[in-house]
N, C-alpha and C positions, 0 to 999 in steps of 0.2 A: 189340484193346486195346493192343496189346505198338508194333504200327506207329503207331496216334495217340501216345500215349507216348512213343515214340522221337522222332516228329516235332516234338512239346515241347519235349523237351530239346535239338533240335535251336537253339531261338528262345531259351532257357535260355542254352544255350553262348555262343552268336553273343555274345548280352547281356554276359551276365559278362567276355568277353575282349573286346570294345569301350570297356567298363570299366576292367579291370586296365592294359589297353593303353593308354589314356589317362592312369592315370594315373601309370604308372612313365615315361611321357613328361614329365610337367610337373615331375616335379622332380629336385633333383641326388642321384642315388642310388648315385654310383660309390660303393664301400667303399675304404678305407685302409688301408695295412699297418702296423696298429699293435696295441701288445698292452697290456690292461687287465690292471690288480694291486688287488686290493681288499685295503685293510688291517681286521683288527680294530676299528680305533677309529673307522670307518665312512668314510673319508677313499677316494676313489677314482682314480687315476693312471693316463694314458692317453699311451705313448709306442712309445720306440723300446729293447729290449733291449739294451745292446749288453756286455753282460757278466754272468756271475753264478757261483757257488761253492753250498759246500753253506751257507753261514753267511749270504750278501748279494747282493744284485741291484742293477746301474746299469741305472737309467735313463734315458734321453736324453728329456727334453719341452720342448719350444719351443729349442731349440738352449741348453738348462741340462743337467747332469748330477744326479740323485739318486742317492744310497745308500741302500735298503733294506733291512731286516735282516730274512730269513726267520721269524725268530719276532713280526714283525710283520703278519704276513703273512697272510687268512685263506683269500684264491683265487686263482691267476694263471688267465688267457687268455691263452694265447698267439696271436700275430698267424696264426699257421698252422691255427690251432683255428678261427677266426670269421671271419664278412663283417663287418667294423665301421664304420660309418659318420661320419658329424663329429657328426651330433646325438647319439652318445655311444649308441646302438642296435647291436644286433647280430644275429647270428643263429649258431648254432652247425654250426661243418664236419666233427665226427667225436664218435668215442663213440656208445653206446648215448643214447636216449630212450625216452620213453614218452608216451604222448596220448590223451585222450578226450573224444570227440565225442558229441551228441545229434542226431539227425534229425527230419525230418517228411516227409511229402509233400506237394508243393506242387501237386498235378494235384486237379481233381474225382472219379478214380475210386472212392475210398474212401481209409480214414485208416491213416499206417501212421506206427510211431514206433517210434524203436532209440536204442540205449543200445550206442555203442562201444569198448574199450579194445586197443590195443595197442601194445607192446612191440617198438621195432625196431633194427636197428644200421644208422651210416651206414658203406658200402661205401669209398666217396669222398665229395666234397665236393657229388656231386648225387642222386645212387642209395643209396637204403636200402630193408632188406627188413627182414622180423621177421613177426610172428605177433598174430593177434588173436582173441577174444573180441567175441561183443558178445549183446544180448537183445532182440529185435525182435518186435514186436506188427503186424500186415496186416490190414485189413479191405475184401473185397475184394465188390465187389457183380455178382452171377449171375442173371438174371434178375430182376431186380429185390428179390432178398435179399441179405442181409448176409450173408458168410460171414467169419470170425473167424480167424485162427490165428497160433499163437506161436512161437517159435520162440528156441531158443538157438545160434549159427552160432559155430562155430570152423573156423578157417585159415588163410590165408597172406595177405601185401600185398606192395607194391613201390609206392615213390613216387620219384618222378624231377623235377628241380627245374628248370626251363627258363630260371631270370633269377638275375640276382643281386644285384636291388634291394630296398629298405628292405621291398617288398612283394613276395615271392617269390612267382612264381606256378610250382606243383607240376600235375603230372599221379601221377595214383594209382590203382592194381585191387588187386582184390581176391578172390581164391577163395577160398570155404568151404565148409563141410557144414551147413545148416541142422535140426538136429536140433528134433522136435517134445515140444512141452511138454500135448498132448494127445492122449497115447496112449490112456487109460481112458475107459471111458463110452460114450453114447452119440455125441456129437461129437468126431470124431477126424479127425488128419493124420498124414500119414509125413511121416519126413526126407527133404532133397532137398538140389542144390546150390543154392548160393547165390553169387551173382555181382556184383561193382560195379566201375564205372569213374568217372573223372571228373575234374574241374579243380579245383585250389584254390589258395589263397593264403594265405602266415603273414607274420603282422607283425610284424615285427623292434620290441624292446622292450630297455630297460636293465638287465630283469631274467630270470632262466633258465626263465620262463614266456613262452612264447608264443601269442595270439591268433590262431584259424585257420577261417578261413570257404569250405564248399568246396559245388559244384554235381556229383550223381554219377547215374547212373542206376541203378536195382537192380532184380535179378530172382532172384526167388527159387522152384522148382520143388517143387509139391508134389501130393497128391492125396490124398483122403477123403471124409468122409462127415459132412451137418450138419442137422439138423429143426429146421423154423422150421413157423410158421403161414400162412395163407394170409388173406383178407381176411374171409372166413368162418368164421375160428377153426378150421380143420381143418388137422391137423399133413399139412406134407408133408417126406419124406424126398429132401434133396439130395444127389447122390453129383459129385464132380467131380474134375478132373485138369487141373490150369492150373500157368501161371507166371505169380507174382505181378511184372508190370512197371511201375517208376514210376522217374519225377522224385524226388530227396530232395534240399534245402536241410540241409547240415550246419554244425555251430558248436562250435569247441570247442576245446580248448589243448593246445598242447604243452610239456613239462616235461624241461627240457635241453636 
């Protein structure tokens, strides 16, 4: 299962970067070094700094000089903070973020769905690491039953930014500990690790949310014990030891 899988995402990949790569070709994606000032009164200014104190800020736009007064004031970016582009887009180069994604799996082997959150800081302007959370549901088919199990996974990521276009394409992993949400009872799983890699891409937007669609593979190890029926209505008792491996299509935003 793990080799057809892999071999999927192998035609997954290819796909997706035939794509991105096309289309951060077709258009103009350099970024500019300029720094956005958003005022309280919603009014928004996109230049060049070339001065400021603790009370006022000049700014150079179109070869004009402005005077801004810091208690006008409600955000700055500065040009060293962001990739900013002329459609007035951005994307942010430092500070902590935060983001959360939903999954699926996109293969026939059976259904699996996660709910991700985490919390990262950028190192530099392409490498970020931090810590995640997420709750993921696997259903995985053994002989032709269903076997079910859940999981709550905490650990670690690292994503690494490969472009510096309007549509950044990121490479991303992931190590956790897949902790089980059915220890009692009859149908039970242990904790195991849990592993993902994969390609994505954030779209640069005017506001400090970002839209982000990414292609990962994941695997997740576990083993236990599950009763189902047979076709004859007679319970039979599955014991197994797998790693659960698939395709997952992720979607989801960034905040900061």
């Amino acid at each position: 299962m793990i080799i057809k899988n892999v071999f999927k995402f192998r035609w997954y990949f290819f796909i997706l970067i035939c794509f991105l790569t096309t289309q951060s070709n077709a258009q103009d994606n350099r970024p500019i070094d300029k720094s956005i000032i958003y005022l309280k009164n919603g009014s928004i200014y996109i230049g060049d700094i070339i001065e400021e104190d603790d009370d006022k800020i000049k700014m150079e736009i179109n070869d004009s000089e402005m005077t801004i007064y810091r208690s006008e004031i409600k955000r700055m970016l500065y040009a060293e903070d962001i990739l900013l582009y002329q459609n007035g887009k951005f994307h942010m180069l430092s500070g902590f973020y935060g983001s959360m994604s939903s999954s699926s799996a996109i293969d026939g082997d059976g259904f699996s769905s996660h709910i991700e959150m985490l919390l990262n800081y950028r190192i530099n302007d392409r490498l970020s690491v931090g810590v995640n959370v997420g709750f993921e549901n696997n259903e995985v088919i053994i002989s032709g039953f269903d076997i079910d199990t859940q999981f709550t996974s905490i650990g670690i990521n690292a994503k690494y930014y490969i472009t510096n276009t309007r549509k950044r394409i990121f490479l991303y992993s992931r190590l956790a500990q897949g902790i089980s949400e059915l220890t009692d009872g009859r149908d039970v799983h242990t904790n195991g690790i849990n592993i993902q890699n994969g390609i994505g891409v954030t779209f640069s937007s005017r506001k400090m949310s970002k839209f982000q669609l990414a292609l990962g593979f994941f695997s997740q190890k576990t083993e236990g014990t599950q009763y189902s029926e047979d076709v004859l209505g007679q319970e039979i008792k599955i014991d197994y030891d797998i790693w659960i491996a698939r395709p997952l299509l992720k979607i989801g935003f960034v905040l900061r």
